[in-house]
GUNUMAR-153446 format. One line per field, with one value per residue: residue in three letters; x negated, y negated, z of N, C-alpha, C in turn; chain; residue number from 1. Coordinates in steps of 0.1 Angstrom, whole numbers, always signed. Layout:
// GUNUMAR-153446
type Ala ...;
nx X ...;
ny Y ...;
nz Z ...;
cax X ...;
cay Y ...;
caz Z ...;
cx X ...;
cy Y ...;
cz Z ...;
mol A ...;
seq NUM ...;
This chain:
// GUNUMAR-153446
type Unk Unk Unk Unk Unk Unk Unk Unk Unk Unk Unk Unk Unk Unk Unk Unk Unk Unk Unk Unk Unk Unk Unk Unk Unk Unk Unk Unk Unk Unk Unk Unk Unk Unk Unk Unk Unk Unk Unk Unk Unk Unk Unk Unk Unk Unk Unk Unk Unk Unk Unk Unk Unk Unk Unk Unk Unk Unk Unk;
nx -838 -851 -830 -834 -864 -860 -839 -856 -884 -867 -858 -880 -898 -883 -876 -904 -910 -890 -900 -926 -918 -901 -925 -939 -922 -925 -900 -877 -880 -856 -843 -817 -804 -824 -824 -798 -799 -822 -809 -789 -806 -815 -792 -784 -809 -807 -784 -793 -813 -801 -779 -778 -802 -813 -821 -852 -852 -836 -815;
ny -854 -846 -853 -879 -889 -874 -899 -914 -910 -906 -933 -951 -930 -936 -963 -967 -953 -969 -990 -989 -978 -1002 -1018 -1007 -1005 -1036 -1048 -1062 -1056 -1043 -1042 -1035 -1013 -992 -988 -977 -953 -940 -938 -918 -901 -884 -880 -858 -839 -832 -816 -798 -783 -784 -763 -748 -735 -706 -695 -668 -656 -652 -635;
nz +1220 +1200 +1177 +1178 +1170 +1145 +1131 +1134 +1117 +1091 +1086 +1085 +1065 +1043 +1043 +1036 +1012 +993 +997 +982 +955 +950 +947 +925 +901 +900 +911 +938 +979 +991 +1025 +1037 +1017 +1019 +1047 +1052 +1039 +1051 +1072 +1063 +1053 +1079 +1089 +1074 +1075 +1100 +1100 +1084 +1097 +1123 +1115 +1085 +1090 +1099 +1127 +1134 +1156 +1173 +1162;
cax -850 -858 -821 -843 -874 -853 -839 -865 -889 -862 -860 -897 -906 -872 -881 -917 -907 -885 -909 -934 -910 -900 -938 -944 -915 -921 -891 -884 -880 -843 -845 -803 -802 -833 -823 -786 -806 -831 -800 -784 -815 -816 -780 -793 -822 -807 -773 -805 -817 -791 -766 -781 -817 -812 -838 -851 -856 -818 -807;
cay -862 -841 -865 -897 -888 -873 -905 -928 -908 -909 -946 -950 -929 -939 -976 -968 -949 -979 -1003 -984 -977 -1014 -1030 -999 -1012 -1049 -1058 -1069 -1044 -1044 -1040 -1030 -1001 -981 -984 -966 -941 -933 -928 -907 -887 -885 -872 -846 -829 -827 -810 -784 -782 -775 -755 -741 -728 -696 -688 -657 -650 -658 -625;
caz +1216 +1181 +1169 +1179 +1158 +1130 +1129 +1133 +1110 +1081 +1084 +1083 +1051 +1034 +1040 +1027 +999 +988 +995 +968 +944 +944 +941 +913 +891 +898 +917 +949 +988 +1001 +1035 +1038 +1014 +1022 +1059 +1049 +1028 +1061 +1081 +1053 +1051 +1088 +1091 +1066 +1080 +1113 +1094 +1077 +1108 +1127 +1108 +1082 +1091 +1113 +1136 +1132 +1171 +1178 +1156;
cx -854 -849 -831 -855 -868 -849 -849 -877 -883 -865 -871 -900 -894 -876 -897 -917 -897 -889 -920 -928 -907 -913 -941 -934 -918 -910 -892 -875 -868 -842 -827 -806 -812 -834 -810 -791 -813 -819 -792 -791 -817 -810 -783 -800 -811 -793 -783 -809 -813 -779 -770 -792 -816 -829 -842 -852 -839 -812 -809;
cy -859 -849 -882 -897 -880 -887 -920 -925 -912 -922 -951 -944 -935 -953 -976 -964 -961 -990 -999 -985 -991 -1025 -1019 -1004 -1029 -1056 -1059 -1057 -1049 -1035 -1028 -1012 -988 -978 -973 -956 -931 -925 -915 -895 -878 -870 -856 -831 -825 -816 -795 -777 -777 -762 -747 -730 -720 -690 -671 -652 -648 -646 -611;
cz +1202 +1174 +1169 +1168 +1146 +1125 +1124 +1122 +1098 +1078 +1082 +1070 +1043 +1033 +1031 +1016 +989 +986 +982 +957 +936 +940 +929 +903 +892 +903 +928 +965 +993 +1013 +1041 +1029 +1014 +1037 +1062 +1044 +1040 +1071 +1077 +1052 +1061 +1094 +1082 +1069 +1092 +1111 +1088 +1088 +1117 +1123 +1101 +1081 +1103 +1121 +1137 +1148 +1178 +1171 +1157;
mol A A A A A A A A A A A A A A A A A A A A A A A A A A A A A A A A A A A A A A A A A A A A A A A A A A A A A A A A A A A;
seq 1 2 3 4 5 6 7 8 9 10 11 12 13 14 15 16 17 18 19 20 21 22 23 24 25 26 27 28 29 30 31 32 33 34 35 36 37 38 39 40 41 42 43 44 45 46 47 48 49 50 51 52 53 54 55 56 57 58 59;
């Protein structure tokens, strides 16, 4: 369930942050590469998350 909301959060601020960025410069919100970017960010976290952040209870 925490891979579902990792994903679906990414996609959400990554699309919002793209949408800002593009009305703060003046151009226009591509829907395509700020959805690749959410899942990129996605894959990411959950790679931080899993792998490299040790739990301190676990040692």
């Amino acid at each position: 369930m925490r891979y579902l909301w990792a994903i679906i959060w990414g996609f959400l601020l990554s699309n919002m942050m793209f949408y800002v960025l593009a009305s703060m410069q003046g151009g226009h919100f591509e829907f395509g590469p700020a959805s690749l970017f959410g899942v990129i960010l996605a894959v990411a976290a959950m790679v931080v998350g899993e792998g490299l952040i040790s739990d301190t209870a676990e040692q």
